[in-house]
C-alpha positions, 0 to 999 in steps of 0.5 A: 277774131270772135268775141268771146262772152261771159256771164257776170257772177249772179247776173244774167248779163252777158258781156264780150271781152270786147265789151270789157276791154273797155269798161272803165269802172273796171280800171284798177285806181292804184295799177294807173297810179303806178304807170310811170310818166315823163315829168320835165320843166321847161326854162323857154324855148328858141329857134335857131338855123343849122348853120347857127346851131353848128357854131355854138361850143363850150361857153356859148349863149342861146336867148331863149324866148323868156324873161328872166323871173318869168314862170317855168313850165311843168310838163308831163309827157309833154304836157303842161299841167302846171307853172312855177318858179325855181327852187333849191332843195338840198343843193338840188334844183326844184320847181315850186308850182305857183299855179295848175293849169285847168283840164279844159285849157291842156285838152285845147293844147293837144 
């Protein structure tokens, strides 16, 4: 496939559309602003086998691998970007963040 080029307006530069596939100064802030994301909490978690896993019905408890009053996770997309506690807004649950979790810390966990 042949990249084809351009002219920037006023300019004698010369990019490729492939060049500008890329150029990230051309992103438009508010078009990444409404991308939609996954955003869920997460109580803990646990493992159980197949056989146990069949067995549970209506009623049933599963441990998971948290204490209770322990920080809740946020995800998004599977991420964790924050922790927090459970909130009631309006009869409805709610996660009210106690603290973020750094850049440096999510790029390590992926």
């Amino acid at each position: 496939m042949a990249d084809t080029e351009t002219k920037k307006s006023g300019s004698n530069e010369t990019i490729s559309d492939a060049d500008a596939q890329f150029d990230t100064s051309k992103i438009d802030a508010e078009v990444l602003q409404n991308i939609p994301v996954t955003v869920s909490v997460e109580v803990g978690r646990t493992s159980l086998k197949i056989r146990d896993l069949m067995r549970l019905a209506q009623g049933s408890v599963v441990e998971l691998d948290r204490l209770a009053g322990e920080s809740l996770d946020l995800m998004v997309n599977n991420t964790p970007v924050a922790q927090g506690e459970i909130v009631l807004v309006n009869e409805r649950y709610g996660i009210k963040l106690t603290s973020v979790i750094p850049t440096v810390e999510r790029v390590k966990n992926l």
